[in-house]
C-alpha positions as CSV (number, residue, x, y, z in Angstrom):
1,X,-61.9,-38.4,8.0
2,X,-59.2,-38.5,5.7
3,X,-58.4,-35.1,3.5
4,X,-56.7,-35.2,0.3
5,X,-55.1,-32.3,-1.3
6,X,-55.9,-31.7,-4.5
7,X,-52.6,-31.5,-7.4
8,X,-54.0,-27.7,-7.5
9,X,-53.1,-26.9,-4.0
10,X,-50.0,-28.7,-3.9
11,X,-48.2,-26.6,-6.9
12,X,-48.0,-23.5,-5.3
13,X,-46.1,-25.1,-2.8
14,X,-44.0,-27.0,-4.8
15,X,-43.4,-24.1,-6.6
16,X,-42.8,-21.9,-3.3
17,X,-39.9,-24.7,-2.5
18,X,-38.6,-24.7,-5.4
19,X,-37.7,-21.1,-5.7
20,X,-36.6,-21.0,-2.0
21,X,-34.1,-23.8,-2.8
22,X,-33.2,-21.8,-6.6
23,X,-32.6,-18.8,-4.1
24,X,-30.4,-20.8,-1.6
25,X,-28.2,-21.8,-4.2
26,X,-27.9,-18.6,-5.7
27,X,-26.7,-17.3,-2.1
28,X,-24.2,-20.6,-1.9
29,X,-22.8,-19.3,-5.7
30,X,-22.4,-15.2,-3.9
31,X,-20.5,-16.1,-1.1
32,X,-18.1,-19.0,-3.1
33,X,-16.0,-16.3,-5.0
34,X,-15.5,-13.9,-1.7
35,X,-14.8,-17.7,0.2
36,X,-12.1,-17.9,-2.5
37,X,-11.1,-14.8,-2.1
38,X,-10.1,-15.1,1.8
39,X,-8.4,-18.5,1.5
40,X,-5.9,-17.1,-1.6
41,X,-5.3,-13.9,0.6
42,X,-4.9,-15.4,4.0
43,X,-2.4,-17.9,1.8
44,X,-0.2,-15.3,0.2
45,X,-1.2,-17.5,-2.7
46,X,-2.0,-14.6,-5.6
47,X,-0.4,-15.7,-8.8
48,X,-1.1,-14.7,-12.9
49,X,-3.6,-12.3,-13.6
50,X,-5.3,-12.5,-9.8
51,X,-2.3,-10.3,-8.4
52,X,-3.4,-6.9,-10.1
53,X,-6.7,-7.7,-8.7
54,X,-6.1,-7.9,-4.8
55,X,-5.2,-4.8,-5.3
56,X,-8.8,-4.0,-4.5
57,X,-8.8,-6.9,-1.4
58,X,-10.3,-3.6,0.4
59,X,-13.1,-3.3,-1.8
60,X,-13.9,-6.8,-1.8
61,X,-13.8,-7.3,1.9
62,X,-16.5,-4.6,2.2
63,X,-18.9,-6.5,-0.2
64,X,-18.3,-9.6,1.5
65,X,-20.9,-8.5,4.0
66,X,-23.7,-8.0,1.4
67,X,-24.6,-12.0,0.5
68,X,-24.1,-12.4,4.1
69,X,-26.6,-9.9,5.6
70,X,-29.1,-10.7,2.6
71,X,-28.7,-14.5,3.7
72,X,-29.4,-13.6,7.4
73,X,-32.2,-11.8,6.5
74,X,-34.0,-14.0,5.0
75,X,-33.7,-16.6,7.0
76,X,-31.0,-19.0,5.4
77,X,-29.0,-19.6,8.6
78,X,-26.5,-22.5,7.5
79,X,-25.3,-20.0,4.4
80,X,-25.5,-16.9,6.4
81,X,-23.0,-18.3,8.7
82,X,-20.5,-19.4,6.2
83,X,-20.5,-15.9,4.9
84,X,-20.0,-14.2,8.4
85,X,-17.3,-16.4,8.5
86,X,-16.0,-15.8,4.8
87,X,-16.5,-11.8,5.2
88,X,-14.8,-11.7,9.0
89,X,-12.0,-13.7,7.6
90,X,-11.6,-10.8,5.0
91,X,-12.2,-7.8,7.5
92,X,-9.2,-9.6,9.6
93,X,-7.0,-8.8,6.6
94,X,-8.0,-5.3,6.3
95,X,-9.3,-3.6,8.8
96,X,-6.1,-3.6,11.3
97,X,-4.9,-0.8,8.8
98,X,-8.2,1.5,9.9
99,X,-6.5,1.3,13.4
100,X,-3.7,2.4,15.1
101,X,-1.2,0.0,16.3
102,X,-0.6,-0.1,20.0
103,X,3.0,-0.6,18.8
104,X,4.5,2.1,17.2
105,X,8.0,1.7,18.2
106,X,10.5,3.8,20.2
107,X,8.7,7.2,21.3
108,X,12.0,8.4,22.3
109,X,14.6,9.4,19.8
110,X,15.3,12.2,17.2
111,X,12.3,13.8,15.0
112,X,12.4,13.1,11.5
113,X,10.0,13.9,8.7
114,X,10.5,12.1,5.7
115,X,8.2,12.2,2.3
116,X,7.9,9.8,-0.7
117,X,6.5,11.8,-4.0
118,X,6.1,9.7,-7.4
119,X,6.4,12.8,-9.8
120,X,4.9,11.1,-12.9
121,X,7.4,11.0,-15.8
122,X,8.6,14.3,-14.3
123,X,6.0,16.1,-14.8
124,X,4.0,16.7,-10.9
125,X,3.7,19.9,-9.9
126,X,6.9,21.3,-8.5
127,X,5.8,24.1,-6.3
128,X,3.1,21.7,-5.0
129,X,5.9,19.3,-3.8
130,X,8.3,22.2,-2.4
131,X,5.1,23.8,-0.3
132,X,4.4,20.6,1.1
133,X,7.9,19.7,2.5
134,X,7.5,23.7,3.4
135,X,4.6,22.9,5.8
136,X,5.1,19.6,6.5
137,X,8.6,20.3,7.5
138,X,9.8,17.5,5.7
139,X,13.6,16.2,6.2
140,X,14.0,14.1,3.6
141,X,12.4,13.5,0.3
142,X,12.3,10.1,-1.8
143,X,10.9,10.7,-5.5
144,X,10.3,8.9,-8.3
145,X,10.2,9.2,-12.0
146,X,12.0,11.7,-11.9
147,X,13.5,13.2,-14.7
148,X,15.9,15.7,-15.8
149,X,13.0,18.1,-16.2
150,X,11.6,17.3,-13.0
151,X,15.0,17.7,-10.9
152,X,15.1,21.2,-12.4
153,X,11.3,22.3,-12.0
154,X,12.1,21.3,-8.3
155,X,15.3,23.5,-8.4
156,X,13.6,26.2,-10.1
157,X,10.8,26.0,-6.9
158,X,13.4,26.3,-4.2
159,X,13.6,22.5,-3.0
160,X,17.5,23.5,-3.4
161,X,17.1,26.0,-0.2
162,X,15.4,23.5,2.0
163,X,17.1,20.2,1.1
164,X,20.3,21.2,0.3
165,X,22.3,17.5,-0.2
166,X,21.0,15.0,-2.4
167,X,21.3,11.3,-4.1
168,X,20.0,11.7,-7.8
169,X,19.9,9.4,-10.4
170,X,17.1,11.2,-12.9
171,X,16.4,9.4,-16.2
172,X,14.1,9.6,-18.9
173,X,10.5,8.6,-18.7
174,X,9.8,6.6,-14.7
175,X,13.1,4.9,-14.7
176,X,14.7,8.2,-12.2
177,X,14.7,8.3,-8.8
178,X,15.7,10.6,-6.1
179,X,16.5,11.3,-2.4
180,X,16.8,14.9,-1.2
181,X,17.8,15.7,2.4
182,X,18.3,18.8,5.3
183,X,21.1,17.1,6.2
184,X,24.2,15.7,4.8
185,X,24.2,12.4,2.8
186,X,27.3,10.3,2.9
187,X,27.5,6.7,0.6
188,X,25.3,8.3,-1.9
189,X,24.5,5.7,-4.6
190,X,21.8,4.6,-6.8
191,X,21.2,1.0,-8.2
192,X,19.2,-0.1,-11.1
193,X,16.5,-3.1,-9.9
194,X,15.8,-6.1,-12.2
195,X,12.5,-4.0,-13.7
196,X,14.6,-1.4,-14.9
197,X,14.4,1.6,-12.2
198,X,17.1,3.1,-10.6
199,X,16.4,3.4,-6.9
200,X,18.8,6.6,-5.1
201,X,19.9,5.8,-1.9
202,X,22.1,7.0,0.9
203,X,23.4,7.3,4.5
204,X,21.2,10.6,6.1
205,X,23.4,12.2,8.9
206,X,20.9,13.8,11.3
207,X,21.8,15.6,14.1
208,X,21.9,14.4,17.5
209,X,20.9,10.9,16.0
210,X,22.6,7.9,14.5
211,X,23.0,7.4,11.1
212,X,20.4,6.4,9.2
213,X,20.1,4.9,4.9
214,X,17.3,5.5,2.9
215,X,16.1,4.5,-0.4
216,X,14.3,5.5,-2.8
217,X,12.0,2.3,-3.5
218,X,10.3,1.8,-7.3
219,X,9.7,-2.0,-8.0
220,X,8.4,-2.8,-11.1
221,X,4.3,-2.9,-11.5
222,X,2.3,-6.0,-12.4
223,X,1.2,-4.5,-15.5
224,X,1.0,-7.8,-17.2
225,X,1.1,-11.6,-16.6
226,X,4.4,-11.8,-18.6
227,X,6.3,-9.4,-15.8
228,X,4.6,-11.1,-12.5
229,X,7.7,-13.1,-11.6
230,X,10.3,-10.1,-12.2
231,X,7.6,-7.7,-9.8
232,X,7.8,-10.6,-7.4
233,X,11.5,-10.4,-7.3
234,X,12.0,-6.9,-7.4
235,X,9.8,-6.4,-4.2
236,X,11.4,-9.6,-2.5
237,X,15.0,-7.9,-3.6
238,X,14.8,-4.7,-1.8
239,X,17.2,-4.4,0.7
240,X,15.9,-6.2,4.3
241,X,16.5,-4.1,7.7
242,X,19.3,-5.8,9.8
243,X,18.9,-5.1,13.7
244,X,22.7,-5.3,13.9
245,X,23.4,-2.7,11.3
246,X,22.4,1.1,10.7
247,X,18.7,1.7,10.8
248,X,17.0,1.6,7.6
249,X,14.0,3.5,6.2
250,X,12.5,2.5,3.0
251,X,10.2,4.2,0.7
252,X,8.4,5.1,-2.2
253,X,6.0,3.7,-5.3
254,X,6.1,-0.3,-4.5
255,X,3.6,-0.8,-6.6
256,X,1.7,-3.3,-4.4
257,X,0.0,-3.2,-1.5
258,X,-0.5,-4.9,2.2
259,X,-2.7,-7.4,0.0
260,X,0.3,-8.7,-2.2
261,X,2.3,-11.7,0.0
262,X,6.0,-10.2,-1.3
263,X,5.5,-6.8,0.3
264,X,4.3,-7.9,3.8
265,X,7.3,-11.0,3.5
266,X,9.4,-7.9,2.9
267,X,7.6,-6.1,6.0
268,X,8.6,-8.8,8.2
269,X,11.9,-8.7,7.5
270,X,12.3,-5.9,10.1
271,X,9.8,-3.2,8.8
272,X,6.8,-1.9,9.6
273,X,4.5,-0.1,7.2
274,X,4.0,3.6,8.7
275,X,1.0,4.4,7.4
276,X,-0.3,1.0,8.3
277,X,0.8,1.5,11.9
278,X,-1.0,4.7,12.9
279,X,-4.5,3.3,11.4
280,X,-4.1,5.3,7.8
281,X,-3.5,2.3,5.8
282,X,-6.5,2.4,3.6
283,X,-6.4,5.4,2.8
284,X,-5.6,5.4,-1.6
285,X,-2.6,6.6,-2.9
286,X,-2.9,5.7,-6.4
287,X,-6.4,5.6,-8.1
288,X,-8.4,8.2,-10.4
289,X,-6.2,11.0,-9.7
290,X,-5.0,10.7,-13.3
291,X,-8.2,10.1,-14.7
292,X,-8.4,6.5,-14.7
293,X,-12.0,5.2,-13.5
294,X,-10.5,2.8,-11.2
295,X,-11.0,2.9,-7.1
296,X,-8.3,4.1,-5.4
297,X,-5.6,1.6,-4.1
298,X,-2.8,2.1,-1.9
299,X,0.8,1.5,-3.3
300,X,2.9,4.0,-1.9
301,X,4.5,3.0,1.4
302,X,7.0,4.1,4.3
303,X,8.8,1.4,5.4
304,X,10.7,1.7,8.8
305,X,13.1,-0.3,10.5
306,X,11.3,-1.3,13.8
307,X,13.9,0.4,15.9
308,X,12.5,3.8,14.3
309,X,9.8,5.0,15.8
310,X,5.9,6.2,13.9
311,X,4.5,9.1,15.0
312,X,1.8,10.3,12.4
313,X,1.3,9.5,8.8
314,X,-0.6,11.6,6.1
315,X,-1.4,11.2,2.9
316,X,-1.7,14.5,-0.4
317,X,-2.3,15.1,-3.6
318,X,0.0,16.1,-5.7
319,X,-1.6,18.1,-8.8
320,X,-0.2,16.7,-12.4
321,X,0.5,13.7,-10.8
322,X,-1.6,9.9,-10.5
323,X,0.0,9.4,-7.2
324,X,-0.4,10.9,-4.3
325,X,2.6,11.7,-1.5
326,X,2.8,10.4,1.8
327,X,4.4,11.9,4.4
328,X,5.7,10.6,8.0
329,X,6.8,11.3,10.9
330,X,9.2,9.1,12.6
331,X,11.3,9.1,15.5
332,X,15.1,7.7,14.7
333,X,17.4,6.3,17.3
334,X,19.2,8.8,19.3
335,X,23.3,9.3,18.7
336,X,24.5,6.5,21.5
């Protein structure tokens, strides 16, 4: 006997099918910005108005897994495996900064705290700043923006007592910069980048160790399209470490992050990152501290030759200011 469905059965299930293949799609249209995503990332390929955006790769990475566990769960195993795929791709790119590195360089050496403190037009919060290097017992402190006002608010908090030598080139608005040290500075110079900021430098003279420069790093932000090629310069500009010349420790407000292809082309010209190294590289050091509803992102950076050594990094706010200091301690090669 021979059934035939009548056209009032058959329309639920056409229906049914229909919104399971409406829902498939929609899942296929999820995961294709998050797939593009991974490939311009893995690439180093951010250009125009995508570069302030990875910024927040983070962020993104962490979504990624939503459209894939929806798609697993119900069921839609071809697109649920393209977005495992898509959101491991991303967590490859992140998640290494969550954990330490099993290479932190030389453990034996010379201790030496250093500190990198963008003091917002000037106007961060001195004492804060002084009682941090205080209990940190910081060595050497990179700053920038930093102003007139600023170099004498620090003066007026007693930085003078505890880093006696400096490298200071304080200017009006966020074009200053500045290096203060325990220890003497010889070759103390600052040079203005192609964005404008002066970035203080000099050769640190610690005790029982080598010699050692450091800089005071500000590149210029991608704060619009029409800038993007002098950022990407400015980063790509700053001075490389040279295994056959004095070690070289670089830090401060890059203005980009481990997302942004110049700075890790720059980190593998003899760097590493020393936050990113003892698993406290997602940790935001520039976000909604000022106000600004915008997740957190991390921008300011210790930069180490790899003959220098990473022992712990840390990161704290700094009241009055949008950025937040990061402090590390390194190990520097021992006087040979």
């Amino acid at each position: 006997m021979t059934i035939i469905a009548s056209r009032g059965e058959l329309r639920p299930s056409r229906s049914r099918s229909r919104r399971k293949a409406a829902l498939t799609v929609l899942f296929w249209l999820l995961i294709l910005p998050f797939a593009v995503w991974a490939v311009i990332r893995l690439g180093g390929w951010e250009r125009g108005p995508v570069v302030q955006l990875f910024a927040f790769t983070p962020y993104v990475a962490a979504a990624a897994w939503v459209p894939a566990i929806l798609a697993l769960a119900t069921r839609r195993w071809t697109v649920g495996a393209v977005a495992v795929i898509v959101a491991i791709l991303l967590a490859s790119a992140v998640l290494p900064r969550a954990l330490p590195s099993r290479d932190k360089g030389p453990a034996q050496g010379v201790p030496l705290t250093v500190m990198t403190s963008n003091m917002l037009f000037g106007r961060a919060d001195a004492a804060a700043i002084v009682k941090l290097v205080t209990d940190r017992d910081v060595a050497v402190l990179a700053v920038q923006e930093f102003t007139s006002e600023g170099k004498q608010a620090l003066a007026d908090a007693g930085l003078g007592a505890l880093l006696p030598y400096s490298s200071l080139a304080d200017k009006p608005g966020a074009e200053g910069s500045g290096l203060y040290s325990r220890y003497p500075i010889t070759s103390a110079g600052s040079t203005r980048n192609g964005g404008g900021f002066m970035q203080a430098y000099g050769t640190v003279q610690v005790p029982g160790a080598g010699p050692v420069i450091v800089e005071s790093a500000h590149p210029l932000a991608p704060y619009a399209r029409s800038v993007l090629g002098q950022w990407r310069e400015d980063l790509l500009a700053e001075p490389r470490a040279d295994n056959s010349a004095t070690p070289r420790i670089l830090l401060g407000d890059f203005n980009a992050t481990l997302d942004h292809g110049p700075l890790r082309e720059l980190i593998r010209h003899g760097y590493r990152d020393a936050a990113d190294t003892t698993g406290q590289g997602l940790i935001g050091t520039w976000g909604p501290y000022d106000g600004d509803p915008i997740p957190p992102v991390t921008i300011d950076h210790v930069l180490v030759d790899v003959r220098i050594g990473v022992r712990e990094t840390s990161v704290h706010g700094i009241p009055r200011s949008d950025h937040r200091a990061v402090v590390a301690g390194l190990t520097v090669p021992a006087a040979s």
